[in-house]
N, C-alpha and C positions, 0 to 999 in steps of 0.2 A: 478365532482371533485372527485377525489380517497379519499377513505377512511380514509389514514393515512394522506393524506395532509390539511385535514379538521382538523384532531381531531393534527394537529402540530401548526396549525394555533392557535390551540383556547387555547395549552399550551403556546406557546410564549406569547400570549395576558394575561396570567395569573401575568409575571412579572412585567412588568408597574405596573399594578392593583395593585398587593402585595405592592411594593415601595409606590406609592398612600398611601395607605392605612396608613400602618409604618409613614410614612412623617407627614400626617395629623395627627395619634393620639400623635404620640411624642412631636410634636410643640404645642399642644392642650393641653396636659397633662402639660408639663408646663408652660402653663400659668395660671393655674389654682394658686388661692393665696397660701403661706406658700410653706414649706420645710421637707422633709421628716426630718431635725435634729431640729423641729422645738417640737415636744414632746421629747427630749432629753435636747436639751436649753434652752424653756422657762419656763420649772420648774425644773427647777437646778440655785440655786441664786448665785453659785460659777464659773455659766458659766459667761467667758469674749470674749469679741471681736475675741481676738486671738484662743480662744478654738475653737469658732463658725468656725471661718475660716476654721482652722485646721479640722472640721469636714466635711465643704463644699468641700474642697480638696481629701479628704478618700474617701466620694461618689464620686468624678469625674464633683461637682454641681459646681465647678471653672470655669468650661470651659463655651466659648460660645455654644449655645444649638446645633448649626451644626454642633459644634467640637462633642459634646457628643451622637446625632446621627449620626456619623459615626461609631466614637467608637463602638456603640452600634451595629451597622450596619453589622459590621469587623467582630464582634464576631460570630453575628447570621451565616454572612457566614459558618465558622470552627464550627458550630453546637452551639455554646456558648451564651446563655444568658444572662451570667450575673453573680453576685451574689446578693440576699438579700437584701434590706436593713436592714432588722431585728436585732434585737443584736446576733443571729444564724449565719448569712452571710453563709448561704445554697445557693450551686447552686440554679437557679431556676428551673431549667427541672428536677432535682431530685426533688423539694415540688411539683410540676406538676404531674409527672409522678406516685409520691406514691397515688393522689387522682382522677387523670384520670380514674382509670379503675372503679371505682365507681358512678361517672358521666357518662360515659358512658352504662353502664349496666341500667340504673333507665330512662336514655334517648332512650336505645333502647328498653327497657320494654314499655316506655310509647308510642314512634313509633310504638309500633306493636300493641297495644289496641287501637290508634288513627286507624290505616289501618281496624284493625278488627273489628271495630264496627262502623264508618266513613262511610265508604264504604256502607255497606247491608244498612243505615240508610239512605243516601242518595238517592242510586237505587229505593227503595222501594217510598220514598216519591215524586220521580218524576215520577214512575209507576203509582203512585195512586196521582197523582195532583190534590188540591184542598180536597182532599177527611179529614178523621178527623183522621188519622195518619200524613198527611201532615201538618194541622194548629198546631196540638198539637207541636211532632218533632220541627217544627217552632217556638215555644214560646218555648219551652226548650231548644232551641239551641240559641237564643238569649240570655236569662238568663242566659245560661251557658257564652259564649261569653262576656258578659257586666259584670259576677264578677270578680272583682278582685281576683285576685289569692294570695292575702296573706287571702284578706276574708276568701274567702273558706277556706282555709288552717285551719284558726282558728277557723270556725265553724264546721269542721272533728274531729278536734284535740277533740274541747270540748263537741262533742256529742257522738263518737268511742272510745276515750281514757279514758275522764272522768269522763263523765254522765253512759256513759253504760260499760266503762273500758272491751272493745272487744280489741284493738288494742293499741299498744304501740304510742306514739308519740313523740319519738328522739330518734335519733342514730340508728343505723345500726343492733345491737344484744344487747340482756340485758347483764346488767351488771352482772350481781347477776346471776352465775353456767353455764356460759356459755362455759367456758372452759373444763366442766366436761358432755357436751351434747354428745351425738354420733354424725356421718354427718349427718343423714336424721332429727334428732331436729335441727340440727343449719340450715338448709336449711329450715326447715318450723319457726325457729326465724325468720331468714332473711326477709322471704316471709312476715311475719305479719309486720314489720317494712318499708318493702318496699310498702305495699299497698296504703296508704296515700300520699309517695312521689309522687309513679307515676301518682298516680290519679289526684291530684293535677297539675303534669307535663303536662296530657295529655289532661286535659280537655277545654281547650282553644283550643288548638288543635283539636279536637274532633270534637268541636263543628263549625270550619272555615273550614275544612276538608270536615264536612258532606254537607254543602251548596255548595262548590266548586261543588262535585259529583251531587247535585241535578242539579244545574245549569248546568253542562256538558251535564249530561244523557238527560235533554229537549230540549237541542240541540241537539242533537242525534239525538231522537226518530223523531223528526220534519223532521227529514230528507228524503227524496225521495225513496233511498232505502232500510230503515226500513220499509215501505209502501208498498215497492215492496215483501220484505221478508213476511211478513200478509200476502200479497194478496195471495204468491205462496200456503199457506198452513203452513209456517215453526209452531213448538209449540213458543207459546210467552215464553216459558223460553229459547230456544236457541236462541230466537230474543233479548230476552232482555240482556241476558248474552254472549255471541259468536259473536254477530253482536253490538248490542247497545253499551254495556260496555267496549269489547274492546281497541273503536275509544271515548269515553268519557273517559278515563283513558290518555288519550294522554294529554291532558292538565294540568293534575294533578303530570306528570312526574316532570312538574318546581317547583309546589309548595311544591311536597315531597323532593324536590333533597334541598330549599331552606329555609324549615322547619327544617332542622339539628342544624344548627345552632342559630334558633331561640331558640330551645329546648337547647340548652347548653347556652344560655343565660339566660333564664330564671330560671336557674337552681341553680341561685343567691337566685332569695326567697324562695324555697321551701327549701333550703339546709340550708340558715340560718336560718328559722322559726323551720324545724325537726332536729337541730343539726349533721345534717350529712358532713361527713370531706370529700368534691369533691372539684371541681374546682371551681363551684361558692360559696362555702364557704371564700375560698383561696382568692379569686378573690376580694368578697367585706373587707377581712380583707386590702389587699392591699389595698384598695381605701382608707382606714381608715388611714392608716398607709403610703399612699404617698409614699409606696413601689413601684415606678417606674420600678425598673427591672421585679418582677412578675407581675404587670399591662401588662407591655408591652406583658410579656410571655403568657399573657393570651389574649394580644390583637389578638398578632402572632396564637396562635391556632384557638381562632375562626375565625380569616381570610382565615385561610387555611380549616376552614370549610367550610364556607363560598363559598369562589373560586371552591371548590374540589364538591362541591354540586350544583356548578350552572352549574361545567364541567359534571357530573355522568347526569344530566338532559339534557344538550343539546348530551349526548352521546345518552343518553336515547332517546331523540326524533327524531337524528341519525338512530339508527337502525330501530324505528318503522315507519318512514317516510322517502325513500330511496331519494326525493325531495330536502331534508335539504344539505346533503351532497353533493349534486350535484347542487347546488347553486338556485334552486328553492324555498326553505323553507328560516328559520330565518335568516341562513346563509346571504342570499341575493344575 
């Protein structure tokens, strides 16, 4: 199967999925109890029936819920999400887009310390299987994996920030002269303010990442002709790395491609616990405030990470597996 017909197929297949997606969280979202005018109404003793209404109508919450996902629907087509519910009534892709690139940056900081340190940690421990790099690894990668992540968060905070006050913990850059820094102070601000976040971000990750890799690479190595490579003479570092790692990163394509978006979900606790102004800050205010239209905006982005990362992965196993595309591999 030709190359482009493959990778046409798996973008058509992308729209159903997105619709899916919208459909269920819209219909989901509200049936959730109360009303976004419901902390406006129910303490206000001067609200009457008619106000209330008057207010359900201004949101658009008059309509049946199929009339107001289409509405919603319409919009997104022409790029439009919406506005607000807030007492602001902000676009939403404007309060989005001012705290995207922040979330992003602390997400792809934290993806590159999951890869760089994941990776050699994995390799190694299934090079030396069994051995006392492999059990230890092993129990700190579970421990890591089983804390919750606001735990950690708050035993960072109060042993770095407070007990030994190395490191700031909230917000983005100090408050106090930071306008009066040169660039190269406000980049090493940044940096101190960002180390918590990401670590935080990444360690979950890190730690499900590095097992993956372990688990891959002893697949691998079991293999026939890694034995064959030994036999011929090759040095075990190009066997291990050239031949081994290679064809063990194959499998890992899905779970990086699929990892993005988990990482911008989770980006809820650490942003709320370090006060930083991203998307999962945004995110859970809306959930607070029954802010439907940025709920939704925020549902819409991470689906399109979502989709966009499971497509980068089956492209990804595409090109290293010529099978796929030609209806041999997952394709089918």
């Amino acid at each position: 199967m030709d190359l482009m017909i493959w990778l046409a197929k798996r973008l058509a297949a992308l729209v159903p999925t997105f619709l899916g997606i919208t459909i269920i969280s819209f219909f989901v979202m509200h049936l959730a109890p109360g009303e976004p005018m419901s902390i406006q109404a129910d303490f206000n003793p001067k609200m009457t029936p008619e106000m209330r209404e008057r207010l359900r109508a201004q949101y658009g919450l008059d309509k049946p819920v199929y009339i107001q996902y289409y509405q919603w629907l319409k919009g997104l087509v022409h790029l439009d999400m919406g506005k607000s519910f807030s007492p602001d009534r902000r676009p939403v892709w404007d309060k989005i887009k001012e705290r995207l690139p922040v979330t992003l940056l602390i997400n792809l900081l934290s993806l590159l310390l999951i890869v760089a340190v994941a990776i050699p940690i994995g390799v190694k421990a299934a090079v030396r299987e069994n051995s006392l790099f492999d059990q230890v690894s092993t129990v700190l990668v579970f421990l890591a994996y089983a804390a919750p992540a606001f735990w950690v968060a708050l035993l960072l905070m109060l042993l770095f920030g407070i007990k030994w006050n190395l490191l700031p913990i909230s917000g983005l850059h100090s408050l106090m002269g930071y306008e009066q820094m040169g660039l190269f102070e406000k980049a090493v601000d940044w940096s101190k303010h960002l180390i918590l976040p990401v670590f935080v971000s990444a360690i979950g990750g890190l730690a499900g990442f590095s097992r993956y890799t372990r688990s891959s690479m002893l697949e691998v190595l079991r293999q026939d002709y890694i034995t064959t490579a030994r036999a011929k003479g090759l040095p075990e570092g190009q066997v291990i790395y050239r031949h081994a790692l290679r064809n063990a990163l194959l499998p890992l394509i899905t779970i990086m491609g699929l990892s993005i978006p988990g990482l911008i979900g989770g980006s809820v606790i650490f942003e709320s616990i370090f006060a930083i102004p991203g998307v999962g800050q945004l995110m859970w205010s809306a959930v607070m405030a029954r802010d439907y239209p940025v709920l939704m905006g925020n549902l819409v982005l991470v689906s399109i990470l979502t989709l966009l990362g499971n497509l980068l992965a089956d492209i990804g196993y595409a090109l290293a597996d010529p099978r796929i595309r030609t209806g041999g591999g997952r394709d089918g």
